[in-house]
Rosetta silent file (secondary structure, phi, psi, omega in degrees, C-alpha in Angstrom):
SEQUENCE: XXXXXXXXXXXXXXXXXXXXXXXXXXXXXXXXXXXXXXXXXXXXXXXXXXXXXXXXXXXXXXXXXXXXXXXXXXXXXXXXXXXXXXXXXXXXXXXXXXXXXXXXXXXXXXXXXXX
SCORE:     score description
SCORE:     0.000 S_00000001
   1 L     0.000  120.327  156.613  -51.750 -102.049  -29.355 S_00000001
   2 L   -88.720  -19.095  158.497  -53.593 -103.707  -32.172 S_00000001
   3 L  -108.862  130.157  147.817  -52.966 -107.003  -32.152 S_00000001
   4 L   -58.810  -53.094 -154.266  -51.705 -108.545  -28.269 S_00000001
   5 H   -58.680  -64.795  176.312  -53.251 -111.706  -29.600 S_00000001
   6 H   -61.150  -43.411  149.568  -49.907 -111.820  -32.335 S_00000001
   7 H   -21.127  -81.362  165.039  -47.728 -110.395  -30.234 S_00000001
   8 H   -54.206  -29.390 -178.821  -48.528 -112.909  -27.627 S_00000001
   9 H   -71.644  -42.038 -159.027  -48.738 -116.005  -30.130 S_00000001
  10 H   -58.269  -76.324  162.185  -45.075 -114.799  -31.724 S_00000001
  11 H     0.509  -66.620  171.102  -43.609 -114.908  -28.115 S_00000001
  12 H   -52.779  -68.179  179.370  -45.061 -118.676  -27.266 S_00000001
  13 H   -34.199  -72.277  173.151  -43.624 -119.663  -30.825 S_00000001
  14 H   -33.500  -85.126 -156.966  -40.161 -118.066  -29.610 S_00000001
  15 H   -31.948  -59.689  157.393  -39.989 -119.686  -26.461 S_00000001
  16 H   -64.859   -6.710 -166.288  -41.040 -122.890  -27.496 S_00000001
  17 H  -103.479  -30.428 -162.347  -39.065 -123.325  -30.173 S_00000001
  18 H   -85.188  -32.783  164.407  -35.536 -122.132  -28.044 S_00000001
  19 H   -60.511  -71.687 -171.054  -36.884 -125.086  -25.291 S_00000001
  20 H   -91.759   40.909  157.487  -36.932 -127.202  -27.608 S_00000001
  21 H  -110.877  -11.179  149.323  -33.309 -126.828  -29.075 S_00000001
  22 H   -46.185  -72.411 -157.954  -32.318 -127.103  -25.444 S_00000001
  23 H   -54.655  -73.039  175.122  -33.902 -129.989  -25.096 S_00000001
  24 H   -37.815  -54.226  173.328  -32.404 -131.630  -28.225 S_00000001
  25 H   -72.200    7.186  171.228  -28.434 -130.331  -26.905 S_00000001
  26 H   -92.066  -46.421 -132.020  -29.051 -131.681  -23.793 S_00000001
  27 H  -102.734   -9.265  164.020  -30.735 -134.852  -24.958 S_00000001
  28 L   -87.749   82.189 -172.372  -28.190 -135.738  -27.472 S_00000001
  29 L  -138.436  117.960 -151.776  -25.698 -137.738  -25.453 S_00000001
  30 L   -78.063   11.786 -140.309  -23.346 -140.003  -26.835 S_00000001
  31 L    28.805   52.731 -170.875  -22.458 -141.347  -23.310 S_00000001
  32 L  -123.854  -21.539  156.181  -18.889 -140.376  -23.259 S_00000001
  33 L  -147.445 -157.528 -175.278  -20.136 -137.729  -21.037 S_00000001
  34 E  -143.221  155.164 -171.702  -22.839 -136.663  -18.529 S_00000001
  35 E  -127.799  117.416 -170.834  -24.617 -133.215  -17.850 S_00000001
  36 E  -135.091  135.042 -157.281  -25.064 -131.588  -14.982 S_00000001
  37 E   -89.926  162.574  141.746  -27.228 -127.606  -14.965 S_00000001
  38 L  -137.990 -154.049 -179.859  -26.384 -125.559  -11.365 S_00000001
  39 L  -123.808  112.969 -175.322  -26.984 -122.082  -11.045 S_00000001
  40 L   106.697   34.268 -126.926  -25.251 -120.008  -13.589 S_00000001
  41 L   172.579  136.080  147.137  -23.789 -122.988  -15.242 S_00000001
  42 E  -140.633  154.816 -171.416  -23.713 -126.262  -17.173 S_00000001
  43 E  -132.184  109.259  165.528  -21.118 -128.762  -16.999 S_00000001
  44 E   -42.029   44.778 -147.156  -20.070 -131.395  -19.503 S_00000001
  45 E   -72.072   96.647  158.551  -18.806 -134.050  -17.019 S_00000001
  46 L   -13.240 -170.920  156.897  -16.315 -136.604  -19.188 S_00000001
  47 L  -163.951   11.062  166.028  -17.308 -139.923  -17.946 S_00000001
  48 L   -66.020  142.766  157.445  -13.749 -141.625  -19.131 S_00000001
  49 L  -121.232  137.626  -14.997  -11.365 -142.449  -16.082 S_00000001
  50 L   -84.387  139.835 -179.181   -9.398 -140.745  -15.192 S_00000001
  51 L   -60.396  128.604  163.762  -10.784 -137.050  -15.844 S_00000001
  52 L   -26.356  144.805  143.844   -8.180 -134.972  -17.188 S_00000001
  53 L   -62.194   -7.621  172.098   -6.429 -132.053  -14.954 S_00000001
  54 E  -136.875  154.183 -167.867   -7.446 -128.868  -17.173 S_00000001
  55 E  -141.033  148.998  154.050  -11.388 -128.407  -18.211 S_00000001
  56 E   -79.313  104.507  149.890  -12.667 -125.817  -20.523 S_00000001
  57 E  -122.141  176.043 -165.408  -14.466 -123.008  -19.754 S_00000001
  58 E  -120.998  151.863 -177.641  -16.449 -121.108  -21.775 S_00000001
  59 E  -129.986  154.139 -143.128  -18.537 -117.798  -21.910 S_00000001
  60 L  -103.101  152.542  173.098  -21.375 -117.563  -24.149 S_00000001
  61 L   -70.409  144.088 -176.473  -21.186 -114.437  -26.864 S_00000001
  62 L   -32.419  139.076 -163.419  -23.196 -111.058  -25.754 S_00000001
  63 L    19.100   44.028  149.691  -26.944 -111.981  -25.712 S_00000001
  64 L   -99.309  139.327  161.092  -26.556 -115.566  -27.055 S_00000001
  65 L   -92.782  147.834  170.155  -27.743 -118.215  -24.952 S_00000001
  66 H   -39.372  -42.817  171.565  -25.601 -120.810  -23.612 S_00000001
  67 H   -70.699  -39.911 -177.105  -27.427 -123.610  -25.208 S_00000001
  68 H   -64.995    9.877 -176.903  -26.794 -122.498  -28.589 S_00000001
  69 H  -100.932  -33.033 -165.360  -23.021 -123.246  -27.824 S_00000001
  70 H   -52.275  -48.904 -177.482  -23.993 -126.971  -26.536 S_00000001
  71 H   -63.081  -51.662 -166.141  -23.265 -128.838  -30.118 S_00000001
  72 H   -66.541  -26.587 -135.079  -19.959 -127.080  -30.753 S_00000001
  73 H  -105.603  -61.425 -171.273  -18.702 -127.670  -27.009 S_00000001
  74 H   -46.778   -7.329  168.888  -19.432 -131.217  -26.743 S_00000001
  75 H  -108.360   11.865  178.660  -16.979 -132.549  -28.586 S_00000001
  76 H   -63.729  -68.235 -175.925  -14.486 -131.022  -26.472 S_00000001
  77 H   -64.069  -38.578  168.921  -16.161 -133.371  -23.629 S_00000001
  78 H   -24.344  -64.491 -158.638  -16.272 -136.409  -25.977 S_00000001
  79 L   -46.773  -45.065 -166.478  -12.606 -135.667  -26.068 S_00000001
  80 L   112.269   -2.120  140.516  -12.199 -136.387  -22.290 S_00000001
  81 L   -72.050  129.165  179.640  -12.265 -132.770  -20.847 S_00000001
  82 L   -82.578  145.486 -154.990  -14.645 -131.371  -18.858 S_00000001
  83 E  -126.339  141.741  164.659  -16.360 -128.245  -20.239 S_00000001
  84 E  -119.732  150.511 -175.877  -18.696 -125.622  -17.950 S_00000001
  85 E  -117.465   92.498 -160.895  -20.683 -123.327  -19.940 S_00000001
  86 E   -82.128  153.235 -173.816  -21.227 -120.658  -17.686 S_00000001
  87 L   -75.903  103.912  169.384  -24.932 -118.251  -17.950 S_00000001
  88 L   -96.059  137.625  165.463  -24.319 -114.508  -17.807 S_00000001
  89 H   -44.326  121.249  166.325  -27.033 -111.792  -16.781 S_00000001
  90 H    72.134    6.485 -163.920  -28.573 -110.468  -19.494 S_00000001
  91 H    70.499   33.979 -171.767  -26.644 -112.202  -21.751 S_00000001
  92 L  -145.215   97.473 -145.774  -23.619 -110.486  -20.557 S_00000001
  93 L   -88.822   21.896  162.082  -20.685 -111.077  -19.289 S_00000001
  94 L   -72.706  -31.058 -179.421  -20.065 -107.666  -18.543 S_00000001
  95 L   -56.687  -36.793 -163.317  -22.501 -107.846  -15.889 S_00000001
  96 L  -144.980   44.024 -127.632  -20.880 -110.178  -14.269 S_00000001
  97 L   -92.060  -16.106  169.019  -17.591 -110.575  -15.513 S_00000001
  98 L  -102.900   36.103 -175.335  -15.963 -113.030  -12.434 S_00000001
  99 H   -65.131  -57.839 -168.057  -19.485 -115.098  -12.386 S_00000001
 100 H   -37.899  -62.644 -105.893  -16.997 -118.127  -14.109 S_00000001
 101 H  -100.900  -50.514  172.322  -14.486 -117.895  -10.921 S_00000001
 102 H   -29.879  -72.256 -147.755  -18.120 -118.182   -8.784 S_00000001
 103 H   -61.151  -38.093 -162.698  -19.076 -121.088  -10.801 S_00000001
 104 H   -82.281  -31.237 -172.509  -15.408 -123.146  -10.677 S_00000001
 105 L   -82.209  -23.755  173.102  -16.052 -123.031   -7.035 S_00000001
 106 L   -92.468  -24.545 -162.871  -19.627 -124.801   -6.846 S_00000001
 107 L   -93.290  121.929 -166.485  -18.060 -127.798   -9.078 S_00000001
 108 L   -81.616  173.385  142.595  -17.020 -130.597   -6.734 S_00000001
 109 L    66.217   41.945  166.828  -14.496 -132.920   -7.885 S_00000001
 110 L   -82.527 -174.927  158.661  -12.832 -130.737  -11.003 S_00000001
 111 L   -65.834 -176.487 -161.989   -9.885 -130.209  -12.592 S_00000001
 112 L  -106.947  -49.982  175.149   -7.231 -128.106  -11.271 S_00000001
 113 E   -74.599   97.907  174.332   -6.544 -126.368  -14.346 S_00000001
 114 E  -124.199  157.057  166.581   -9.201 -124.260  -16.609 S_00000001
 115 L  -135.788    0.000    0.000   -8.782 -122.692  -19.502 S_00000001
């Protein structure tokens, strides 16, 4: 290889730059809801009483991440539904294609109803 050294800078530059548009969809919160990560999994928790009986979820397109979904989703949760944004391996929800049904199953106190 002739350069590592760009290679390696281009990489940091990625990385950092994808943290911080995380950081910004997480950190934009109009309080109407609340956010809570688990593993495979973010959840858009309403914060209206009472929460609604059907919640959305959603599976992120082949190798997109799941935060780059966060702006459009949220206004779903504004709305008074709760939304989980579930993670797939590899960016793929072939890999794992009943990971959501996993996921619905860690989340205490949901709705009955997803769609």
């Amino acid at each position: 290889m002739k350069h590592p050294f760009f290679i390696l800078l281009t990489g940091l530059v990625l990385t950092t730059s994808c943290l911080r548009e995380a950081e910004v969809a997480l950190g934009d919160i109009s309080g109407a809801y609340t956010v809570e990560t688990g593993q495979n999994y973010t959840l858009f928790r309403p914060t209206m009483e009472p929460e609604r009986t059907v919640g959305f979820m959603f599976y992120p397109g082949g190798l997109v991440a799941s935060e780059g979904y966060f702006e459009m989703l949220t206004p779903i949760a504004e709305a008074g539904y709760p939304v989980v944004v579930v993670d797939m391996p590899l960016g793929l929800a072939a890999f794992s294609p009943r990971r959501g049904e996993r996921v619905l199953e860690r989340i205490s106190n949901g709705p009955t109803t997803w769609a």
